[in-house]
N, C-alpha and C positions, 0 to 999 in steps of 0.2 A: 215379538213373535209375529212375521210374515206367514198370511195360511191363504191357500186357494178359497174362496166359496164354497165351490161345487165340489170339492176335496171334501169340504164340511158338510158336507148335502148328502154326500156318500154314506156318511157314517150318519146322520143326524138330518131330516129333513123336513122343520115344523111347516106347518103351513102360514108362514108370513115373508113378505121381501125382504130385499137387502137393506132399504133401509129400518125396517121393524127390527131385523134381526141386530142392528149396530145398535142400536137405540136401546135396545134389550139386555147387551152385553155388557155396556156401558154404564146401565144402570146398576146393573149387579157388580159394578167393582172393577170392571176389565176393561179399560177405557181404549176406546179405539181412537188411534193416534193418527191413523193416514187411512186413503182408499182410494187405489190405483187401480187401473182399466188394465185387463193384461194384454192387451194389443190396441195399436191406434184405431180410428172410428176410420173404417174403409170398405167399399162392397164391391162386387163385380172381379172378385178375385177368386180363382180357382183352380182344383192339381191340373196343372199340365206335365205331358213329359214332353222332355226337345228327340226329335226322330235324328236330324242330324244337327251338326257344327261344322260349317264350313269358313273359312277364313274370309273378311271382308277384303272387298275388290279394292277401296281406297282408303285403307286404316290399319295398320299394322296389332293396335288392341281392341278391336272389335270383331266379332264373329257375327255370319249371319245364320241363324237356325232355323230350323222346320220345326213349328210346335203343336202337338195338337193338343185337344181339348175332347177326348172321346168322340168328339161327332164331329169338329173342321180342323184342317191343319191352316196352320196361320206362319206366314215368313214373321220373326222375329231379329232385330240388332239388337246385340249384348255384349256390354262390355266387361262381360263377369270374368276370374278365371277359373274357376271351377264349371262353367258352361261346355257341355260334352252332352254327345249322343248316347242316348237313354239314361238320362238324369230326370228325374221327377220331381219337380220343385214347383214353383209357388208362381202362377201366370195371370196378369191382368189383361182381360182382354178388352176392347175400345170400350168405351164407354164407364170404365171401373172409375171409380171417386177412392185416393190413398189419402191417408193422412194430410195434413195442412192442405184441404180442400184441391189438392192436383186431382185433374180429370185426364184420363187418360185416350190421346185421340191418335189418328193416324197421322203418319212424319214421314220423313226423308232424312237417313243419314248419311252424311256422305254422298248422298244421290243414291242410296237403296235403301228402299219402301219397309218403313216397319208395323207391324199391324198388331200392338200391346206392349206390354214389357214382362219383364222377369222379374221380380223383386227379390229381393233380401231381407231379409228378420226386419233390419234397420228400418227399412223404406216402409213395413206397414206396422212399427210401431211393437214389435214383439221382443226385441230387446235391442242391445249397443251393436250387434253383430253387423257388421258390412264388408267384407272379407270376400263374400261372392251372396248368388243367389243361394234362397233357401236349400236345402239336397232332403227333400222328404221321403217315405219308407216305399221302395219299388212297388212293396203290393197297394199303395194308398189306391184308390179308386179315381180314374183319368175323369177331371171335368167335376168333380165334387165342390163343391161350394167351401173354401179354405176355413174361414171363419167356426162352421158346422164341424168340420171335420175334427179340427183340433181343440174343440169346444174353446172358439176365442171371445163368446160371451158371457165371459167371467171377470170378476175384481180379486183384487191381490187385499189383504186387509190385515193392518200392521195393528196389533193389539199392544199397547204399552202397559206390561206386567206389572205389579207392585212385589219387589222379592221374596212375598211370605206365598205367592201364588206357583210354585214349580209346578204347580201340577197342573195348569196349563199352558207350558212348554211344549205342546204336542197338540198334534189333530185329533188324538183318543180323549185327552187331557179337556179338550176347548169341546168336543164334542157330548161329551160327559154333561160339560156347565147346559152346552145347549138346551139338553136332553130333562135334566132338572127343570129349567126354568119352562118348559113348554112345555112337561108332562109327557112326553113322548121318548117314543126306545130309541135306543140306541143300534144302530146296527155294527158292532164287531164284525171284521172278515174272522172267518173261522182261521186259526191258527192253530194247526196239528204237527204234533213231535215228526221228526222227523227221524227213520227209522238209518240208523247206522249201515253204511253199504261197505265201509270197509274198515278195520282195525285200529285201525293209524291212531295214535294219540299223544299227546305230548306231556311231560310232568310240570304240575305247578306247585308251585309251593308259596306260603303267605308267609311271613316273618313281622309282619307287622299288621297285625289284630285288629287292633282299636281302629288304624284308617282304613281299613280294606277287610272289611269282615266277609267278605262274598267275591268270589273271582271265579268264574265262568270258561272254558275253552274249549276248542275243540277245531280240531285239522279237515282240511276238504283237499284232498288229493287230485291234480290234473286238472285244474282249469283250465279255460282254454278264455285268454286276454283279447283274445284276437278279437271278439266279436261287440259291438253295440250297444249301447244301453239303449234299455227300449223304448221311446218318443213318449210315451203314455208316464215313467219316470221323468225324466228327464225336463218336461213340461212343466210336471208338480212339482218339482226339485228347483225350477228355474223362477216359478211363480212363489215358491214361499223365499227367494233371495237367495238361491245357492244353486252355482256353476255347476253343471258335469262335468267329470274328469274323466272316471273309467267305469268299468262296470262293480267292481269290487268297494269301489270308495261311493259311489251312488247310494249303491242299497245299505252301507251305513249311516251316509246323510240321508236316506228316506225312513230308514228303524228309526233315526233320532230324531224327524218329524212327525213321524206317524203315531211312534209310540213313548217315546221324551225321553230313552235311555242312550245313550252314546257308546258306541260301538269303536273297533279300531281292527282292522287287519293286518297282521305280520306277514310276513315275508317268513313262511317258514325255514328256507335255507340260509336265511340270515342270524337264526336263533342256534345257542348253544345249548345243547344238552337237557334245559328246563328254562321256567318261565319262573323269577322270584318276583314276590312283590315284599319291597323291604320298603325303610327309611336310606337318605342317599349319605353316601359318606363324605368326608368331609375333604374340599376340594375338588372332590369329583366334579366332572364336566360332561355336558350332553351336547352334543352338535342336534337341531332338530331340523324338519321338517322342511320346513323355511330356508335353512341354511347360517340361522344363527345359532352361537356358540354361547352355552351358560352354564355358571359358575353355579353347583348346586350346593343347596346348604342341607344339613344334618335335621333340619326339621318337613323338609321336602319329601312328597313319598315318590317311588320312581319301579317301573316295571324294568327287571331286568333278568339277562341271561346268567349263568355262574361267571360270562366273563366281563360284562359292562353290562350298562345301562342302556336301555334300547326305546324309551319313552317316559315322559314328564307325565306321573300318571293323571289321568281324569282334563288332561288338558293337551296336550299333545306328545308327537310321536315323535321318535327320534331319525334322524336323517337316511336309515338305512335302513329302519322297519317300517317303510313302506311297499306296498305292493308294485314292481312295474312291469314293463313287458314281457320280462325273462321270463317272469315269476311261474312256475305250475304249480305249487304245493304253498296252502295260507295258512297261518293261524290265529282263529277269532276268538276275537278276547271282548268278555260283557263281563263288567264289574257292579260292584255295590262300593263307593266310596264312603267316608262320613265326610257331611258339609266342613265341619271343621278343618279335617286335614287337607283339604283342595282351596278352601278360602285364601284370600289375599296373595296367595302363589304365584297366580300367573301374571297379577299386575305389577308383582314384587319384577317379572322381568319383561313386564312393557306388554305382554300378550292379554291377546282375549277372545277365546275362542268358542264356540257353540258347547263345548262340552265341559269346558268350566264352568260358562255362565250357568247349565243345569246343575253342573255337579255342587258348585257353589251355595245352593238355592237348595239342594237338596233333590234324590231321585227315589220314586219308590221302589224300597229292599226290595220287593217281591215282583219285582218286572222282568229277572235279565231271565228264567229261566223262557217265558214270552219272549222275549227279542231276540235272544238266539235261535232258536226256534224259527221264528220269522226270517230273518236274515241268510240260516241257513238254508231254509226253502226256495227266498227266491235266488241267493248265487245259483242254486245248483240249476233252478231254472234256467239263468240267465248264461252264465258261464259255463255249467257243468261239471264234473266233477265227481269224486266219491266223499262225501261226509262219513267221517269217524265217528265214535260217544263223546256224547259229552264231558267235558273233564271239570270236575265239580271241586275246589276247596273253600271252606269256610272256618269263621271264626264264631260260632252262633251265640260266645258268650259277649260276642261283641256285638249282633245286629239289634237293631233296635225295635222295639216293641209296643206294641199298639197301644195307644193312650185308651185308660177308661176312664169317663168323667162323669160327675153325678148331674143331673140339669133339676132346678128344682122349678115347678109351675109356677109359685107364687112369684120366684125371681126373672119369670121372662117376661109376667105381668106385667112388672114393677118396671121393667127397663123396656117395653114395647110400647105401654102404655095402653093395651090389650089386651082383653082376653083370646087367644087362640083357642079353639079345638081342640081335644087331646087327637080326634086322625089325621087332624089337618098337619100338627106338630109330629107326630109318627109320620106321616106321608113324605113330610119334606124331607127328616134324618134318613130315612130310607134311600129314598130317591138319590142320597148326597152319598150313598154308600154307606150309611152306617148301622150299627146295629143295635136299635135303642128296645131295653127290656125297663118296663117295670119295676123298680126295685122294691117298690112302698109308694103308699098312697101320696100323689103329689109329689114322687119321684121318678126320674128317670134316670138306666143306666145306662149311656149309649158310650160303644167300644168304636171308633174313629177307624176310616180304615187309613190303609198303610202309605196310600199318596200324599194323604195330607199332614204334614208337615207343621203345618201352624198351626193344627188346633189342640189347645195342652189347657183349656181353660174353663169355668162353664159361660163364663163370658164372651170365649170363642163362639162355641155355640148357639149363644144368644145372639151373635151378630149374623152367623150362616141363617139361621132362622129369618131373622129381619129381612136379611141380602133376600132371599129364596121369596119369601113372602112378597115383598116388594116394598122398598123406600117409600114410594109414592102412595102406596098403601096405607100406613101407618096416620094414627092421629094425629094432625098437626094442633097443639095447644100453646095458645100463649100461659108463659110461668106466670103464677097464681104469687102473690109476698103481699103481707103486710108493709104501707108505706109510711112508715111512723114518723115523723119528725123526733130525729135525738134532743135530749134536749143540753140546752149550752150552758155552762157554768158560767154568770154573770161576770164573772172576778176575773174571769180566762182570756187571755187577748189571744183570738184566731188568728193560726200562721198566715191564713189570710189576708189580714192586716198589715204582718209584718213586711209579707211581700210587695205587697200594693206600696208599701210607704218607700220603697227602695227601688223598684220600677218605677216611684213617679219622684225619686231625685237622679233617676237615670242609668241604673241598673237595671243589667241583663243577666236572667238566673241560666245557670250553667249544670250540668250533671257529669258529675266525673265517677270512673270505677272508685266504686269501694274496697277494691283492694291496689296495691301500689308499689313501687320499685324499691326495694329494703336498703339499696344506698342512700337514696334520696328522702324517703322517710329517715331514717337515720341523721339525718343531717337539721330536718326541722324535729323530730323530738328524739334525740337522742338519749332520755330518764327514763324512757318503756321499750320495753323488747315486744315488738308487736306478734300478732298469731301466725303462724307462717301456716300456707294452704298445701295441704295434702298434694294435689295437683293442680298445678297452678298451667292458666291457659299463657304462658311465658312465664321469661327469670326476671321483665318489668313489671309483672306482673303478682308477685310473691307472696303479700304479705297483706294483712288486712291492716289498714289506716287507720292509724291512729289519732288525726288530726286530717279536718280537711283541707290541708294550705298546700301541701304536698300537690293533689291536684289543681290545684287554682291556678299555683302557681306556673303549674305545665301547661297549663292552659293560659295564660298572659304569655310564656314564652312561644307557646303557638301564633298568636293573632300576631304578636309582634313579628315572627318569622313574614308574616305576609301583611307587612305595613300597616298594620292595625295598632298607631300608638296610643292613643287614647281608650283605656279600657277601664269596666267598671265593671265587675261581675259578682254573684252572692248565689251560696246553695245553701242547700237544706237537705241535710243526710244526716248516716248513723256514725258514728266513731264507734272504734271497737278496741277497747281498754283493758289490760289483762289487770286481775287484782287478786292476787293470788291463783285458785286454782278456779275461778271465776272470772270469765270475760262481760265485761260491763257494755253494755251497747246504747249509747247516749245519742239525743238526735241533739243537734246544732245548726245552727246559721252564723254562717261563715262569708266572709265578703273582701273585696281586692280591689286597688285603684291604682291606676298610674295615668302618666300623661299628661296633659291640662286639663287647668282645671276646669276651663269652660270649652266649650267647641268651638272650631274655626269661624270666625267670623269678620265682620268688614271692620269694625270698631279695631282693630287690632288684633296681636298676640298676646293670648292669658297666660299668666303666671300656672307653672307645675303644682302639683296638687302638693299639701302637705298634710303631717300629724291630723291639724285640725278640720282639713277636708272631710279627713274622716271621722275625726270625735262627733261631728257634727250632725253627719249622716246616722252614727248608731245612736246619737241623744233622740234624733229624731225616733228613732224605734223604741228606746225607753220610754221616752216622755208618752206612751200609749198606756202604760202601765200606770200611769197618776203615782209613781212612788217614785222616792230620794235614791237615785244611785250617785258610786261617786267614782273617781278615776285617781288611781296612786302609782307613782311609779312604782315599780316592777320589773325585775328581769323574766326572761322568757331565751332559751337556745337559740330560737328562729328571729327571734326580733334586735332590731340596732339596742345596745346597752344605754344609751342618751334618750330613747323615745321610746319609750316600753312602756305601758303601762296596763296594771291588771282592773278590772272593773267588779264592783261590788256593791252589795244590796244593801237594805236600810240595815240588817243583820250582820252585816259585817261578811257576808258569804261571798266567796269567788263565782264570780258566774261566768270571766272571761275574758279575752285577753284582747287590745289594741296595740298597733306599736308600727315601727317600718322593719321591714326587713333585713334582715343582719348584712353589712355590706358582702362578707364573705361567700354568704349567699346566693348574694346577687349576681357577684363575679364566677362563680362557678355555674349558674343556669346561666350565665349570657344575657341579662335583662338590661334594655337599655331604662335608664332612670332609676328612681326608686321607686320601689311598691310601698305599698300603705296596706296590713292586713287586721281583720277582726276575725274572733270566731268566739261563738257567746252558747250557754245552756241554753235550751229551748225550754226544758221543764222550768229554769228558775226565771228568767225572762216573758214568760208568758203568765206567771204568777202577776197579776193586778191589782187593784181594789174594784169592790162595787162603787160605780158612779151614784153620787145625789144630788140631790136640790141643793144649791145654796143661793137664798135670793141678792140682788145686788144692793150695794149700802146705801144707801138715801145721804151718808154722811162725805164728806171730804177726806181724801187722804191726805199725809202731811211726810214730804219729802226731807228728809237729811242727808248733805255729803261730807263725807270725813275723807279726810288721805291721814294713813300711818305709813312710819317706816318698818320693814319687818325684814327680815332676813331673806337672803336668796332658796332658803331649803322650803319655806313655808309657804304652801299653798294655797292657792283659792278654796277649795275642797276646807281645807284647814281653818281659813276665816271663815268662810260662809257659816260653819258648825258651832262655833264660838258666838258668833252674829244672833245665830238662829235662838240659842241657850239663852242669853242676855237681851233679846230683845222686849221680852212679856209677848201675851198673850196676843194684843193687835199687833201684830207684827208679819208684816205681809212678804215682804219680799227686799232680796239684796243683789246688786248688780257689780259688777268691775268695771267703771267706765274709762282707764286711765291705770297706764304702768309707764315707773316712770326710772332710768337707772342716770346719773350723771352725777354732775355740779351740782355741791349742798347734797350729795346721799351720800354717805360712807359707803366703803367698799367692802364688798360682799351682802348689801342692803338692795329694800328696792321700794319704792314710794307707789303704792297699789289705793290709786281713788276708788272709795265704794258709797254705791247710793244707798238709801235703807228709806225701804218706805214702810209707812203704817197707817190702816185704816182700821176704823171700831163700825160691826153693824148698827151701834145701837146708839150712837151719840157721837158727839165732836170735839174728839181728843183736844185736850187744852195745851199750851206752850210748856207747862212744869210737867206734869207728864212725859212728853216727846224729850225734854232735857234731860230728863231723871233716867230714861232708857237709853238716851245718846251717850250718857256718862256713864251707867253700867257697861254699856257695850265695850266701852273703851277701858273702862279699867280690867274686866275679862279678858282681852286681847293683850294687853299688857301683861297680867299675871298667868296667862297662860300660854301667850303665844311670844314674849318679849316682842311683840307690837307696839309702838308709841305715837302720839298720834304727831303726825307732823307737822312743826309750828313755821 
């Protein structure tokens, strides 16, 4: 919203500057966006008229004129074409200073003397215009100081609205706010009905209620086109950012500044029979204004005659209901739209126009009998005319009705963070137009008036309050909390940990949507029908994840798109599980490798990662937890049938899965290499022991290596368990130092060397001992795994 100043000074005129006053505006919510000079910085400029125009002696587009200045005539060269005898326009005479510091001295054109210049709009900064010299109003006063005259010491001041604000879309609107916030009145121009001079009226009729509950009209017989709009318009019209055109379309773009309602004049000999306002039908087409042509649709409202459609209502008019030269006989039309039915309309066809953007935002119901009123006063002034009655149809079960809202003291307390006043609180609801009663002690019932739009709440209220009081006003406190330290479950390993341990083997954590594309979920768990989203922000977007591999994986095919082959990345999110008529929502760490295995370096090229790259990396995260996990093969949808394997606790519980990626998989995202994926329970994984003491043995350990033959199904997992069973009580620990398949192994066997140590805190294990538990172990292994030891 573009406003004059002094426009605003008119109506409202506290006692602080220009700059108090932005500062002021701003603070309450109305943020001032821009502030333009309404003319460049120039002096020594004043009305002259030119006496004559005679043609130069050596220049076919130059004239030489007689100009005076009320008290000397001065020869002037100009190469305007609008320069003509008794023109009154805009003259600098020697010594004047124009914009971009030009001083203006006496010359020679062409070899005749010129003593000032003429100027044009352009040349002192009052707008684009350069077409010719100024042409100002014949009675302006010869020799006046230009500046003074047309009060060019003002700023133009671009207010950037927040949408819930229509109601300062206007100079009444903005002047209002002023008027509050400074304590001081308002000065309204009186605006008196204007009393019917002739018959004439035109029929309306509404068909469509709910958008148009108010339509307004009324005929002005005999204009006369011919004449001016008057410099004092035109000025205010040009400073708040809008052209003059004619006189009939001015004084609806000055109603819809002055007062924030949008107005539109017909062409009364262009109208048939009556004025409908309906919904449009279907196909229907409107040529408008502009000259473009659109296709309307069935939820569009549209003012029209019994035989077509004659404007796009609350946003524009149609190609032929406008007023032009011909025209003697108008019809004005002041509506009440609902925001609703004018919203997204006109951008539905590329438009945006002054009277949407209000109508859009909302106008208050109770304005048009005001603006017509107004409007028709000053045409008749300006153009003339006879005005008809008003021609009044409503829909009243349709117009909207004043909000009443309860405000309660203690609740403004509570969210000010002050006590207010109870006249201080009365004073401001007042001042804001409202009408706040009493209801009961520590109540209030304030009725909102009909301009504003946004306030439906008692929360609203509490903020007009703050606003009005002032921001800066208000107590500033730091929040008061207890800082407790939580406190931490000894047993518990912090995701903290987790992380650290996976960034320092060189992982990068990643955060992918929690929800995900239903083919591509479908493809890594295809056993669950995942939740699918009410509205989903895309069809990639669908479905809430079931597993976080889905995205990891979109994300390794990302980096790879942009040469990023080496990738190592691990999240921590929710999976969201359906289980019956319950969605289970489980956090996990999840994690992805490809690539090499080590980073580029001078030593050479490192081998691709494998299986064990990664068993490695999640042992590391286990082994935080001081408990026996173990790894067994396992199928899984998403993972290769050969390398799969599920993981689980000293309880025999799933916690989670390792494996490579199914090849199929792979080929269908376009992955170069293989991936290597985990994704583990957070709840069972972060389950620990409390750490102890245990002091170190004063004694010797005493090492045994065995090799058995065992079959290729039996696993390390498998001995180690059997190891563990049969070794007694000192028995410390078993390794795999040696796998061995060939010459002297039978086929489908495999010769697996294991160390086995054992130490006692408390003395020094003797040689019959260490045998007597080397020979258990082996004949366990045997009876229970057909282990043998190998000779």
């Amino acid at each position: 919203m573009k406003f004059s100043e002094q426009w605003l000074r008119e109506w409202v005129n506290p006692a602080i500057n220009s700059d108090e006053l932005m500062a002021q505006v701003t603070l309450a919510g109305l943020e001032v966006d821009d502030v333009i000079p309404v003319a460049g910085k120039f002096s020594g400029v004043v009305v002259g008229k030119i006496l004559t125009a005679e043609q130069h002696p050596n220049a076919d587009k130059l004239q030489v004129c007689q100009v005076t200045d009320g008290s000397e005539t001065f020869q002037v060269v100009c190469g305007a074409p609008n320069a003509r005898a008794g023109l009154v326009t805009a003259f600098a005479r020697i010594g004047a200073e124009l914009p971009g510091d030009f001083k203006i001295k006496k010359a020679k054109l062409r070899q005749v003397e010129s003593c000032g210049m003429l100027c044009s709009a352009q040349e002192l900064g009052i707008s684009e215009d350069h077409d010719g010299i100024m042409e100002l109003a014949e009675d302006a006063p010869i020799g006046a100081d230009l500046r003074e005259l047309l009060n060019l010491n003002d700023i133009t001041i671009d207010v950037d609205l927040t949408p819930n604000r229509s109601d300062c879309l206007s100079i009444r609107g903005l002047a209002r706010e002023v008027g509050v916030l400074n304590q001081c009145d308002v000065a309204e121009p009186v605006i008196e009905a204007v009393a019917a001079s002739c018959d004439a009226t035109f029929p309306v009729r509404i068909e469509a209620g709910a958008a148009c509950p108010r339509y307004l009209g009324r005929v002005i017989k005999g204009i006369n086109l011919g004449v001016a709009t008057p410099d004092w318009m035109v000025e205010k019209l040009r400073r708040s950012g809008i052209r003059s055109i004619d006189p009939v379309v001015d004084v609806t773009n000055f109603v819809l500044l002055e007062l924030g309602q949008p107005m539109h004049a017909f062409d009364l000999a262009q109208l048939e029979s009556s004025v409908v306002v309906r919904m449009a039908k279907t196909d229907e087409t409107l040529t408008l204004l502009d000259g473009s042509e659109i296709k309307l649709a069935a939820d569009e409202l549209v003012i029209a005659d019994e035989v077509k459609p004659v404007a796009l209502a609350g946003i524009m008019g149609g190609e032929h209901s406008g007023v032009n030269a011909d025209a003697r006989d108008i019809f004005l039309e002041c509506a009440f739209f609902s925001p609703l039915a004018i919203a997204g309309r006109a951008r539905r066809h590329g438009l945006h126009t002054d009277a949407s953007h209000r109508y859009e935002r909302g106008v208050d119901p109770e304005l048009q009998y005001l603006a017509v009123e107004r409007a028709t006063a000053l045409l008749v002034e300006i153009v003339g005319g006879e005005a008809g009655p008003v021609v009044v149809a409503e829909a009243p079960e349709h117009l909207p009705v004043r909000n009443v809202i309860r405000l309660r003291d203690e609740r403004l307390a509570m969210m000010l963070a002050v006590e207010l006043p109870e006249s201080e609180v009365e004073s401001i609801l007042r001042r804001l137009g409202m009408s706040p009663q009493r209801a009961e002690a520590g109540v209030w019932q304030v009725q909102v008036p009909s301009w504003r739009f946004d306030i439906s709440l008692e929360v609203d209220l509490i903020e007009e309050i703050a606003r009005i009081y002032g921001y800066n006003r208000l107590p500033s406190k730091q929040p008061a909390a207890a800082m407790e330290m939580p406190a931490l479950p000894e047993h518990k390993v912090q995701l903290g940990r987790l992380r650290q341990t996976l960034i320092s083997r060189g992982y990068q954590e990643a955060i992918t949507f929690s929800f995900t594309e239903p083919k591509l979920l479908a493809k890594f768990d295809p056993e669950r029908i995942p939740l699918a989203l009410a509205n989903p922000i895309s069809a990639d977007l669908a479905v809430m994840r079931t597993t976080l591999w889905a995205g990891l994986a979109k994300t390794v095919q990302y980096n790879q798109n942009r040469q990023q082959s080496r990738v190592r990345l691990f999240e921590t999110g929710l999976r969201f599980v359906p289980q019956g008529d319950e969605l289970v929502q489980e956090k996990v760490i999840a994690g992805v490798i490809c690539g090499e295995c080590m980073p580029e370096s001078w030593h050479g090229k490192s081998d691709p990662v494998d299986f064990f790259d990664l068993k490695g990396d999640v042992e590391a995260m286990l082994s935080l937890t001081g408990k026996q996990f173990s790894f067994e093969a396992d199928a899984n949808p998403a993972l290769h049938p050969g390398q799969s394997a599920s993981i689980r606790n000293e309880q025999g519980q799933l916690i989670g899965y390792i494996g490579r990626l199914h090849p199929t998989l792979r080929k269908e995202l376009d992955l170069n290499g293989d991936l290597f994926l985990f994704e583990i329970s957070l709840a069972l994984l972060q389950e620990g022991v409390v750490n102890s003491f245990a002091g170190v043995s004063k004694f010797p350990e005493v090492r045994r290596d065995i090799a058995v033959l065992a079959k290729d199904e039996v696993s390390f997992a498998d001995l180690q368990s059997v190891v563990r069973d049969a070794a007694g009580d000192s028995f410390k620990n078993v390794v795999i130092f040696d796998l061995y398949r060939g010459k002297g192994v039978p086929d489908g066997h495999k010769s697996v060397a294991l160390g086995l140590t054992w130490q006692d805190p408390s003395r020094t294990l003797t040689d019959d001992e260490i045998s007597a538990a080397v020979t258990k172990v082996i004949n366990d292994l045997e009876a229970k795994l057909g282990a043998a030891l190998r000779s």
